[in-house]
C-alpha positions in Angstrom: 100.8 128.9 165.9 97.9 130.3 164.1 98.0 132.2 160.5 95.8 133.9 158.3 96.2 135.6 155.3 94.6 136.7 152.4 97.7 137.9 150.4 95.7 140.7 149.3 97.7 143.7 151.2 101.1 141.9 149.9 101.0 142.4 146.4 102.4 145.8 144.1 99.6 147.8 141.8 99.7 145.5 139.1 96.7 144.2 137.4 98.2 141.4 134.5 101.2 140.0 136.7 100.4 137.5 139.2 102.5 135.7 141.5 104.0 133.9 138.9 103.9 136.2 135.6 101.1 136.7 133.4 98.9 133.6 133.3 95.5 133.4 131.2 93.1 131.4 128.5 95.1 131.2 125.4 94.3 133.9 122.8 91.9 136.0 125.4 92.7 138.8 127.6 95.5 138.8 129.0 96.7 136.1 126.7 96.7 137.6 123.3 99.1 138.6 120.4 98.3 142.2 121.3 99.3 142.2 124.6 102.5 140.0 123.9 103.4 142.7 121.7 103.1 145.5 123.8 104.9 143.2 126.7 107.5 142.9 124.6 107.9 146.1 123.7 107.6 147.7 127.4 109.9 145.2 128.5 112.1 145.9 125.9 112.2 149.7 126.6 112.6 148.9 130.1 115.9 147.0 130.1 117.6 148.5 127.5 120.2 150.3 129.3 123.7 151.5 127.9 125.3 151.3 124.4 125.9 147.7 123.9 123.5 145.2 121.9 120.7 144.0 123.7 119.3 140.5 124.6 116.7 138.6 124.8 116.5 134.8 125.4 112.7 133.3 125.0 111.7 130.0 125.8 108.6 128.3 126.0 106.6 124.9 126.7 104.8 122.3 124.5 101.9 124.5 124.5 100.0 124.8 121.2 99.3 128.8 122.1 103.3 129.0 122.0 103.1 129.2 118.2 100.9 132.5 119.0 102.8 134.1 121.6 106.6 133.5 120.6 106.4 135.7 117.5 104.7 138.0 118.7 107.3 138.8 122.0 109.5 138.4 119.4 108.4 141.5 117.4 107.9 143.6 120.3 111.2 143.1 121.3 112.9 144.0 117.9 110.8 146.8 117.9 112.3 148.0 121.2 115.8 147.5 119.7 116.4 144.2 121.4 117.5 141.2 119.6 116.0 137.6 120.1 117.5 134.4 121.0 115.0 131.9 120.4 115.7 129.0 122.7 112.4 126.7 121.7 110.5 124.3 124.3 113.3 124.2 127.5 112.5 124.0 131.2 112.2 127.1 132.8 115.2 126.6 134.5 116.9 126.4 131.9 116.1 129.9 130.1 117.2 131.1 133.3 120.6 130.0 133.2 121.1 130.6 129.7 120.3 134.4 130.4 123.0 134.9 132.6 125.3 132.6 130.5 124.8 134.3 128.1 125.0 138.0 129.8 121.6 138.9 128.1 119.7 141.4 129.6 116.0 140.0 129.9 115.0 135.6 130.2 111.6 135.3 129.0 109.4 132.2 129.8 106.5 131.1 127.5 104.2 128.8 129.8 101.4 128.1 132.4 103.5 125.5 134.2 101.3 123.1 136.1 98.2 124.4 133.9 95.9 122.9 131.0 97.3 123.5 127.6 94.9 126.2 127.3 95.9 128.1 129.2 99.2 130.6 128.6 101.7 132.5 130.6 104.9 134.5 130.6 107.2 135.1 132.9 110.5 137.4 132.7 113.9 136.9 134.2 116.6 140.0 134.5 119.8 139.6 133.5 121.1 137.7 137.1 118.9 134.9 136.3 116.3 135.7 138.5 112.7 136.5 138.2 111.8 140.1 138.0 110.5 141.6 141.8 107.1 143.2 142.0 108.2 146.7 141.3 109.9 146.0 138.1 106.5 143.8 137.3 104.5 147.1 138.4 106.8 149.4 136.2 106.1 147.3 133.0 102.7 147.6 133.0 102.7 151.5 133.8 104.6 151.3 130.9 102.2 149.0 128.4 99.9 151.8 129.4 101.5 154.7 127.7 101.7 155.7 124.1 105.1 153.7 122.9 105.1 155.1 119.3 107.9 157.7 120.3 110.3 155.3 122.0 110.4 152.8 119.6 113.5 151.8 118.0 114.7 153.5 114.6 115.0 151.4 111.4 118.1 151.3 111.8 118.6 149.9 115.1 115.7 147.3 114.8 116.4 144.2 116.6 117.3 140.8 115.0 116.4 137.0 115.8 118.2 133.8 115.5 118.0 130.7 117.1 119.9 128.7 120.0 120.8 125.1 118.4 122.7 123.8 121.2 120.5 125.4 124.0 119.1 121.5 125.5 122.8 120.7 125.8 123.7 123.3 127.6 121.3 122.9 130.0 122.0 119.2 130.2 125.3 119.9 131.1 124.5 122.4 133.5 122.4 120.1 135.2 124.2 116.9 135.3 127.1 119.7 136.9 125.1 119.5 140.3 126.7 116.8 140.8 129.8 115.4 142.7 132.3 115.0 140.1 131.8 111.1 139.4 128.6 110.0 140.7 126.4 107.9 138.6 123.5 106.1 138.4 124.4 102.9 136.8 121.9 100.4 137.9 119.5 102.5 139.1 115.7 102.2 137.2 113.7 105.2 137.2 110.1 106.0 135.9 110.4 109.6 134.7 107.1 111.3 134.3 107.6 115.0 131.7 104.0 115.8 131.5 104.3 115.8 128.3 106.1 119.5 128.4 109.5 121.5 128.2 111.7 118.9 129.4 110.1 116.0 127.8 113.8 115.9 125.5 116.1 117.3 128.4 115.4 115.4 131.5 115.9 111.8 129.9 118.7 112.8 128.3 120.2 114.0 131.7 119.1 111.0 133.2 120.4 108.3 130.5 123.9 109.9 130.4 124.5 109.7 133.8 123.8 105.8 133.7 120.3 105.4 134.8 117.8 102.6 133.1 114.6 104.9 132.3 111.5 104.3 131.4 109.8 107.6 130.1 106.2 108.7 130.3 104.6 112.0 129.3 107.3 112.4 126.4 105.3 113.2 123.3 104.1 116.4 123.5 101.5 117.3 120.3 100.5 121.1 121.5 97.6 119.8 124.0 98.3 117.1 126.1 100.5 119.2 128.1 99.6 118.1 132.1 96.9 116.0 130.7 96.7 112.7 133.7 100.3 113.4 133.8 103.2 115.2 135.6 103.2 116.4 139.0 99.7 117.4 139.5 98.4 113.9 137.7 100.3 111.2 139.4 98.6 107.9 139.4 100.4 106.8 136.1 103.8 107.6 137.9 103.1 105.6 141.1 101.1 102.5 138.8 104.5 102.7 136.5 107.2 102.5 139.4 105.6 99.7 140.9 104.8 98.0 137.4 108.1 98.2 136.7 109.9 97.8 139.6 111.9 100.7 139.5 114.2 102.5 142.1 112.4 105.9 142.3 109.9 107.8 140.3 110.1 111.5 139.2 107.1 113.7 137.9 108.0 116.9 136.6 105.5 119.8 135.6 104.6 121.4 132.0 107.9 124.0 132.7 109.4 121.3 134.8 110.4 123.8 137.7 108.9 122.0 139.9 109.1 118.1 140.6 107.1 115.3 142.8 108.2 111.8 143.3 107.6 108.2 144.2 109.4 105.7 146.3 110.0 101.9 144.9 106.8 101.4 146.5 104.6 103.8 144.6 104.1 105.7 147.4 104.4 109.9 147.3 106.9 112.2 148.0 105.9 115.5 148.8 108.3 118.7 148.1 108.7 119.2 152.4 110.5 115.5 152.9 112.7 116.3 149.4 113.9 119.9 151.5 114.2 117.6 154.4 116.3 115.0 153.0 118.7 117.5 150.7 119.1 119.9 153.8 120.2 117.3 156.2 122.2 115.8 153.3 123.8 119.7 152.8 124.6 119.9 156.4 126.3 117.0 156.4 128.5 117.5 153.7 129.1 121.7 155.2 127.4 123.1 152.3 124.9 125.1 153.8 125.1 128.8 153.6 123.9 129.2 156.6 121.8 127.7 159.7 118.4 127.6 158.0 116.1 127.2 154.7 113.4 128.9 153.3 110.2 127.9 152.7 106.6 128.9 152.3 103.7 129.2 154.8 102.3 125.9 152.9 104.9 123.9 154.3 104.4 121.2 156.9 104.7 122.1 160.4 106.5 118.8 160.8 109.4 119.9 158.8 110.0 122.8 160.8 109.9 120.7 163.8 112.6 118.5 162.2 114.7 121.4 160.8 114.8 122.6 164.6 116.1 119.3 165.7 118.7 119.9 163.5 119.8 123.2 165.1 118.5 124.8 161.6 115.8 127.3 161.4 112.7 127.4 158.4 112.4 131.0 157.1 108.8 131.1 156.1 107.7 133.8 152.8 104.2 133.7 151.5 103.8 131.6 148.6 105.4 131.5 145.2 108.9 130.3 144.3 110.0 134.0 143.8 109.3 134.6 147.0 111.2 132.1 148.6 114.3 133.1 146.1 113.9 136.3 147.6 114.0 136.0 150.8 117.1 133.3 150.1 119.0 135.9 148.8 118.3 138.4 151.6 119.0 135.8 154.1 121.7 134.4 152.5 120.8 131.0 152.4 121.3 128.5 149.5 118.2 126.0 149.7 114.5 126.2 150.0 111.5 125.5 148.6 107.6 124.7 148.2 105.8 121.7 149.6 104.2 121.7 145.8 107.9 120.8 144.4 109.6 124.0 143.9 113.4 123.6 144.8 116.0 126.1 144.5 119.5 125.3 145.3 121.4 128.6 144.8 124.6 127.3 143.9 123.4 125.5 140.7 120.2 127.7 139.9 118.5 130.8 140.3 115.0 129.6 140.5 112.9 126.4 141.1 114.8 123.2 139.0 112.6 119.8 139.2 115.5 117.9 137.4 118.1 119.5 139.3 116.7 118.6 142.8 115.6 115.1 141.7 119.2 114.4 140.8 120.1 115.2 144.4 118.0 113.3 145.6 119.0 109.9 143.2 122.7 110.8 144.5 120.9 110.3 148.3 120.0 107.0 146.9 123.3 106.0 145.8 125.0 107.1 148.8 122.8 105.6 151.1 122.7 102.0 149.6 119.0 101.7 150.8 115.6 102.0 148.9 113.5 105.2 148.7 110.9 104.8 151.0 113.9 104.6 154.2 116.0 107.6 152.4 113.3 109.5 151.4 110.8 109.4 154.7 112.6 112.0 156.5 110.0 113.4 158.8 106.8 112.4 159.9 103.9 115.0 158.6 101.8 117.0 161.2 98.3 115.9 159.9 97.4 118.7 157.2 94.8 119.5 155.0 94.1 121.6 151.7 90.7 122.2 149.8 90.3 124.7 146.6 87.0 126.8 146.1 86.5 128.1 142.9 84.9 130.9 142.4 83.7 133.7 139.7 83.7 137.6 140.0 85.0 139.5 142.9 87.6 137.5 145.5 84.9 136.4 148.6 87.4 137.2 151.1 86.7 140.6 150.8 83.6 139.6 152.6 83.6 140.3 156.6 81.3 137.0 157.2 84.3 134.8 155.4 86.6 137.1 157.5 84.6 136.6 160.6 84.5 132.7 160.1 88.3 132.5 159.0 89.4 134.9 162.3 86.4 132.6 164.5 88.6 129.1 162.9 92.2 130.5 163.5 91.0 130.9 167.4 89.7 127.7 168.1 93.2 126.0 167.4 94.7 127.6 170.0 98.0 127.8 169.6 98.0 123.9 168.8 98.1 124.4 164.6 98.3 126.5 161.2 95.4 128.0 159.7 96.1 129.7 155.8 93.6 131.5 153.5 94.7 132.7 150.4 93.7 133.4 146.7 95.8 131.7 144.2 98.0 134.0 142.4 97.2 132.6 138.6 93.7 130.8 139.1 90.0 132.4 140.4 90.5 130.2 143.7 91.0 130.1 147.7 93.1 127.7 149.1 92.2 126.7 152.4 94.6 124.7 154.7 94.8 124.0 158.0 97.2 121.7 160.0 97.2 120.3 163.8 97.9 117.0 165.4 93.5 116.7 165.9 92.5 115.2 162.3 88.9 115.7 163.2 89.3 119.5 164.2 91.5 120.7 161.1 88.9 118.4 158.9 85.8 120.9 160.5 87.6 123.9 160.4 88.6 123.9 156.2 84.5 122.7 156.0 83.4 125.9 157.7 85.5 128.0 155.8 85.3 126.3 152.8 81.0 126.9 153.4 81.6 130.3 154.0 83.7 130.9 150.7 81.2 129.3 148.8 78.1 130.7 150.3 79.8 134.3 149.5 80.5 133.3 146.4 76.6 132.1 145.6 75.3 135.3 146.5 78.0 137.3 144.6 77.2 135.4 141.4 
C-alpha cells in the first residue's frame, strides 16, 4: 500500500490554528498578550449561548510564558462575560475532564506540549470535553478579525475569576478510576519521567497511592526546563534510570503529559503502536471493546495493522493529530486509538490523549500477566520503518512539482510492498518524511531522495 500526502487540501481556512491549537515563540506573533486577549474574547463571544453563567476552565504547563498568557485569556474572557476558573499547571487531560465535570462551556489549554519552553500554545475544548473541530477553529478567527468593541460584555455582567484548589485531586482520582476496582501496584518499581511539566505533581501522586515504589525524574519545573533531555521526546535518562535502578517499567510523559513513551526493565523502548497493541488485545479480552477495530494514524506501523487483522480487528487510519483520531472514534464508534508518538485515548475514561491514564493500563498488564515488560510489552514485531524531519524557512517546499514529481516517482517504486508519507507538521516549519517496507535498504533510499529534494527546494527558496 502506497500513501502520499501533503495534508495541505485537508485543513479549514484558518491561518493561527494548527493541528493542535495555536502554537508559536513565546511573546511573538502568534504568541502574544494581544492576541490572547482577542482569543479570549472571540472565544468567549462564541460560546456564550443562553441565559446561565458562563465558564471557563484554563490550564496550563510549567512554561515560564504561562505567566504572560494566563491573564491575559483571562481578561478576554471576563470581557466576553465569561467567568474564569483557574486550574494552574495540570495535564491536558485533565482540563479536559474538569470541563465537562464541571459543565463549563469552553476547556482552555496553556502549552506547546512536546515543545522547548519557548515556545507557547493554546488549545480549546467545548463543553463535551473534546477539542474544538476545524470549523469552530475557523469561526474563531473570522471572529478575532472583526471589530469586538460592540459585543463586549456590559459592566454589569463582566466576568469573574477564582481559582480551582482541589483541581490535581480531582484528576488523580479520575485517573486512578481507570482502573479495576482493586488493582494495585504494590511491589512494582517504576522510573517516572514528567519532563519537567504539567504533571510533574499529579502523575507521582497517582502512581504512589496506588502502591508503586517510584523514583521521579523531570519533577522540578523552574519556567524553562520544560522538555529539556527529558520526557518523551528526550529519553536516554529514562532508559539509563530503569536500568540503574532496576525497576519494573519506565514511563516518560511530555510537557502537557497527553502523550506518554516507555521502557521495559531492560531499558529498551516502547513505542505508542505496541502500547495500542497490548491494551487492545488486553480490551478484547476482557469484551470491552466498542467495536471490531481501533483508530489510528497514517504514522502507525504497518505491523500493527497486520497484527490487529489477526485478531479479527480492523485499524481505522485518520491523518495525523490526536483530534483526529478522537474524531473519527466517535464517528466510528470505537473506544481506543491512538498515535505511534504516544497519544492514547481510551473513550470511556477520557476525551482526548491521557499519557498517565494509558500507562496505568499498561502497569495493570504487568500485574496481571506476572511476567516482565519486555515479554508483556513486545506485542508485535515492527515492519522496518523510517522517519527523517527537514526543516525549512518560508513557503512549504511541497508546493514544488519537482518535490511532488520525486515524492509521486518514490511512492511507485514500492510497489504495493510498503507506505510512503509526506507531510508538513501541523505546529513546526517541517516535513516529515517516512517510509516503511520489509527492504531496509529501499525505504533508507527512498526518505534520502525525498529528503534531497525537500532540501534542495528549500535552498533555492531561501
Amino acid at each position: 500500500m502506497n500513501v502520499i500526502s501533503t495534508d495541505s487540501q485537508d485543513r479549514q481556512q484558518r491561518r493561527l490554528f494548527g493541528t493542535d491549537g495555536i502554537r508559536g515563540i513565546a511573546n511573538t506573533a502568534p504568541m502574544t498578550a494581544e492576541i490572547a486577549l482577542r482569543l479570549g474574547q472571540a472565544a468567549g463571544l462564541l460560546f456564550t449561548r443562553g441565559n446561565h453563567r458562563h465558564r471557563v476552565i484554563i490550564g496550563k504547563d510549567t512554561r515560564l510564558s504561562g505567566y504572560m498568557l494566563e491573564p491575559a485569556l483571562t481578561a478576554g474572557f471576563i470581557g466576553a462575560g465569561m467567568d474564569v476558573t483557574l486550574a494552574g499547571p495540570l495535564p491536558t487531560p485533565a482540563i479536559a475532564m474538569l470541563t465537562r465535570s464541571l459543565r463549563a462551556d469552553l476547556g482552555v489549554v496553556i502549552s506547546a506540549s512536546h515543545n522547548p519552553y519557548e515556545d507557547n500554545g493554546i488549545k480549546l475544548f467545548g463543553p463535551d470535553g473534546t477539542k474544538l473541530s476545524d470549523a469552530t477553529e475557523a469561526e474563531i478567527e473570522a471572529l478575532m478579525e472583526e471589530d469586538l468593541s460592540q459585543r463586549l460584555a456590559a459592566p454589569a455582567e463582566l466576568g469573574k475569576a477564582s481559582r480551582l484548589v482541589d483541581a490535581a485531586g480531582r484528576y488523580v482520582e479520575s485517573a486512578k478510576a481507570s482502573l479495576p476496582r482493586g488493582l494495585r501496584f504494590d511491589g512494582l518499581r517504576v522510573v517516572l519521567d514528567c519532563a519537567n511539566g504539567a504533571a510533574y505533581k499529579v502523575a507521582p501522586a497517582a502512581l504512589w497511592e496506588l502502591g508503586a515504589d517510584v523514583v521521579a525524574l523531570g519533577n522540578e519545573p523552574n519556567g524553562f526546563n520544560i522538555n529539556r533531555g527529558c520526557g518523551s521526546t528526550s529519553p536516554d535518562q529514562l532508559c539509563a534510570a530503569v536500568v540503574a535502578h532496576k525497576a519494573d517499567l519506565g514511563i516518560a510523559l511530555d510537557g502537557d503529559a497527553d502523550r506518554v513513551l516507555l521502557a521495559d526493565e531492560r531499558g529498551a523502548i516502547i513505542d505508542g503502536d505496541q502500547v495500542l497493541a497490548l491494551i487492545a488485545r488486553t480490551m478484547q479480552a476482557d469484551h470491552k471493546l466498542a467495536g471490531p477495530g481501533i483508530v489510528a494514524t497514517l504514522m502507525s506501523n504497518l505491523g500493527l495493522e497486520r497484527y490487529l487483522g489477526g485478531l479479527g480487528l480492523t485499524l481505522h487510519r485518520t491523518k495525523v493529530g490526536d483530534r483526529y483520531v478522537a474524531e473519527a472514534m466517535r464517528n466510528l464508534g470505537l473506544n481506543l486509538g491512538g498515535e505511534q508518538s504516544g497519544h492514547v485515548i481510551l473513550a470511556d475514561f477520557a476525551t482526548t490523549g491521557d499519557g498517565l491514564i494509558a500507562a496505568l493500563q499498561i502497569l495493570a498488564a504487568l500485574v496481571r500477566a506476572g511476567r516482565p515488560a519486555s515479554e508483556v510489552c513486545t506485542v508485535f514485531p515492527p515492519v522496518p520503518q523510517l522517519l527523517r524531519n527537514v526543516r525549512y524557512q518560508g513557503s512549504s517546499p511541497l508546493a514544488s512539482a519537482k518535490v511532488q514529481a520525486t515524492i509521486a516517482e518514490a511512492a511507485a517504486s514500492l510497489n504495493g510492498t510498503g507506505r510512503l508519507l509526506v507531510r508538513p507538521s501541523g505546529t513546526e516549519p517541517l516535513i516529515r518524511v517516512m517510509a516503511e517496507g520489509e527492504n531496509v535498504t529501499q525505504i533508507e533510499s527512498l526518505v534520502d531522495e525525498v529528503c534531497s529534494s525537500i532540501e534542495r527546494e528549500a535552498a533555492t527558496a531561501s
